[in-house]
N, C-alpha and C positions, 0 to 999 in steps of 0.2 A: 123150771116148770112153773107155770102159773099158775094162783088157785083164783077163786071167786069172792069177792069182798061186797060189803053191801054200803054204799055211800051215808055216814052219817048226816048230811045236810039235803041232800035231796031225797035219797030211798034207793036208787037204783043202783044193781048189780054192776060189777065192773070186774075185769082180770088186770090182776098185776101179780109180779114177783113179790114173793113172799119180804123180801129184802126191799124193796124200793118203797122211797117216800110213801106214795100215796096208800099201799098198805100200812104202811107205819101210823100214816094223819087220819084214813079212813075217810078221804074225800078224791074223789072220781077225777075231779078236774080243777082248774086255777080260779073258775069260775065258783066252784062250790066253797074251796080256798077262801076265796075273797070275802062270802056270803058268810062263811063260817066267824073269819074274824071281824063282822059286821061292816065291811067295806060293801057298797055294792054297785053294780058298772052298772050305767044307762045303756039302754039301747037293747040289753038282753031279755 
C-alpha cells in the first residue's frame, strides 16, 4: 500500500511505499536528490 509523502526540497506531494528510498530521503525525485545534496543539473 502506498501512503502520501510531501517532498522536502520542492513541496510537493508524491506516493510511494512506506519502505522505498524516497520515503525514507523525503524527496519526490533524482532531481530533488541532486538539489537536495546541492548538486544541480542544467537544463531543468
Amino acid at each position: 500500500m502506498f501512503e502520501t509523502f510531501t517532498c522536502e526540497q520542492c513541496g510537493e506531494e508524491f506516493a510511494a511505499h512506506p519502505s522505498a528510498r524516497a520515503a525514507e530521503n523525503g524527496l519526490c525525485s533524482p532531481a530533488c536528490e541532486s538539489a537536495a545534496k546541492g548538486f544541480y543539473l542544467s537544463g531543468l
